[in-house]
C-alpha positions in Angstrom: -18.1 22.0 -10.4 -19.1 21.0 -6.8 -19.3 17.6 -5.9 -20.3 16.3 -2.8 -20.1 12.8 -1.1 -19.7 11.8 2.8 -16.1 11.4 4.0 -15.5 9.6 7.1 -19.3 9.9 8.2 -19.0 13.7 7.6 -20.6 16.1 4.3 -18.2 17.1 2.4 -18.6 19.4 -1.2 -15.2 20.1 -2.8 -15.2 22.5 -5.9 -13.0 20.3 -8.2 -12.7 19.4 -11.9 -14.8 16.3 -11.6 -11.9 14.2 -13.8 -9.5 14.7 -10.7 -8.8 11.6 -9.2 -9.9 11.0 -5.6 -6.8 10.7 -4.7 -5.6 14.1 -5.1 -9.3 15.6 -3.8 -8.3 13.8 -0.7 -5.0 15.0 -0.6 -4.5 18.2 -1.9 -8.1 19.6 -1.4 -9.3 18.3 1.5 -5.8 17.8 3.3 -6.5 14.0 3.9 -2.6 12.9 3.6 -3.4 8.9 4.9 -3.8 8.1 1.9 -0.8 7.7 -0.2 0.7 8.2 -3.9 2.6 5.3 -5.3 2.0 4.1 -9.0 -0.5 6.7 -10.1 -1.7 3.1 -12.2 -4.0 1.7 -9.9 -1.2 -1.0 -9.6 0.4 -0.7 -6.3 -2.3 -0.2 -3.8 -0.7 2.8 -2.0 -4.2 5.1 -2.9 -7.0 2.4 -1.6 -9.9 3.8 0.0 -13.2 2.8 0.3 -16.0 4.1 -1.8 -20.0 2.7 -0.2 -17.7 0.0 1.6 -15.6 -1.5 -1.2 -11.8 -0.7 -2.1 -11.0 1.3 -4.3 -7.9 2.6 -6.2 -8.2 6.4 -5.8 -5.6 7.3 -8.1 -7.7 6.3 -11.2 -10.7 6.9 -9.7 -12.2 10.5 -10.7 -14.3 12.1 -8.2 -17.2 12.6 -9.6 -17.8 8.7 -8.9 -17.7 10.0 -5.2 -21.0 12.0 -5.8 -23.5 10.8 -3.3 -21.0 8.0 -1.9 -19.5 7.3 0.8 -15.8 7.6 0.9 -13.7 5.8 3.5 -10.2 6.8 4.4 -7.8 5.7 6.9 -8.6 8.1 9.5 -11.6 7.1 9.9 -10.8 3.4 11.0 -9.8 4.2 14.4 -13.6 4.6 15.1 -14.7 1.1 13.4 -15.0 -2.2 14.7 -12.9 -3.5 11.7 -10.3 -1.0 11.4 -9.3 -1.3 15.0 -9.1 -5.0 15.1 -6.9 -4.6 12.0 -4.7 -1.5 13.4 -4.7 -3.6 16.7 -3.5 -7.2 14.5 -1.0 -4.7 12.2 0.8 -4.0 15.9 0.9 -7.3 17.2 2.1 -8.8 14.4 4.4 -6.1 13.5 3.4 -5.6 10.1 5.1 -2.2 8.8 8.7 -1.8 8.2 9.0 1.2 5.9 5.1 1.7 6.3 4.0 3.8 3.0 1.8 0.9 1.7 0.6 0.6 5.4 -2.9 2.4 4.6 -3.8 0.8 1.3 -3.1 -2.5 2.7 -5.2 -1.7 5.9 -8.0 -0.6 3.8 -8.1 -3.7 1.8 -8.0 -6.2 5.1 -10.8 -3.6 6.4 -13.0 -4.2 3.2 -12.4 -7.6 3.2 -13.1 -8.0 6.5 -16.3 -6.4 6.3 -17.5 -8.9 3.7 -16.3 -11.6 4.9 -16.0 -12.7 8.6 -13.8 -15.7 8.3 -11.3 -15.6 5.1 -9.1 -18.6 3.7 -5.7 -17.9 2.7 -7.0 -17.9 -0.4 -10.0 -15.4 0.0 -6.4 -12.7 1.9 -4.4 -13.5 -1.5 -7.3 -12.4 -3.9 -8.5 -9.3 -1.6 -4.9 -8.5 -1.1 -3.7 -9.0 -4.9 -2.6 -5.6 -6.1 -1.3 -4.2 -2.6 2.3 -4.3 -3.0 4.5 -3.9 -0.3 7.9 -3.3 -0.9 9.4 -4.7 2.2 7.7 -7.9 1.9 5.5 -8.5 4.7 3.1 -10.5 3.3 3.2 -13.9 5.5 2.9 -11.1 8.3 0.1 -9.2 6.7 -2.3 -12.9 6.0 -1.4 -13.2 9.7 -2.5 -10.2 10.9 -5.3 -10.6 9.1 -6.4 -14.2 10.6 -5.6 -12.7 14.0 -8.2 -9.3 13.4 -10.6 -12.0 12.0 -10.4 -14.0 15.2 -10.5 -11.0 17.2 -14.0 -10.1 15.5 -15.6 -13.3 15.5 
């Protein structure tokens, strides 16, 4: 079955089982490799995109749910606002160590970002809750994510 959405501004129509999680479209079909496998549980983050603006865990996420959407990766964020003043802020505040949960976690600032101009601590935690990072760069990540915030305002 063909299902097509809009990736990254562009048409896309991949002829997929329609149970096949996103993740894998993206991956294996489309050869979209950005976006990462981690849990496979929707528990780690590793697989967040966005789907019409809002993260999303890809790995659970079939993609027939993409029909008609808009689906958001990470190479797409070099040509918005948001993702380059989080890209930018990831650098500066040297963010990545091992860097596999690097594009879930920059897809979640982006989202959150996008909805909300000027986030509390509190407002990073909850958006961020579920992106684990294994390295444990999370004081640098709320950071980061003040600095892109100050950097859009």
């Amino acid at each position: 079955m063909a299902v097509s959405f809009t990736l990254n501004g562009k048409p896309a129509s991949v002829d997929v089982d329609p149970g096949t999680p996103i993740l894998w479209t993206l991956r294996d079909t489309l050869g979209m490799t950005g976006t990462k496998f981690g849990c496979g549980m929707a528990m780690c983050g590793a697989c967040t995109v966005h789907l019409n603006g809002a993260a999303i865990r890809s790995c659970v996420t079939p993609v027939a749910s993409a029909e008609g959407q808009r689906v958001t990766t990470i190479e797409a964020l070099a040509t918005d606002k948001i993702g380059r003043a989080v890209e930018n802020a990831w650098v500066k505040h040297d963010v990545a160590q091992c860097g596999y949960c690097q594009s879930g976690q920059i897809m979640s600032a982006t989202a959150l970002l996008a909805s909300n101009k000027k986030p509390s601590d509190a407002d990073i935690d909850a958006a961020m809750a579920g992106n684990v990072c294994r390295c444990g760069t999370y004081t640098r990540i709320r950071a980061a994510i003040h600095d892109a915030a100050r950097a859009l305002a």
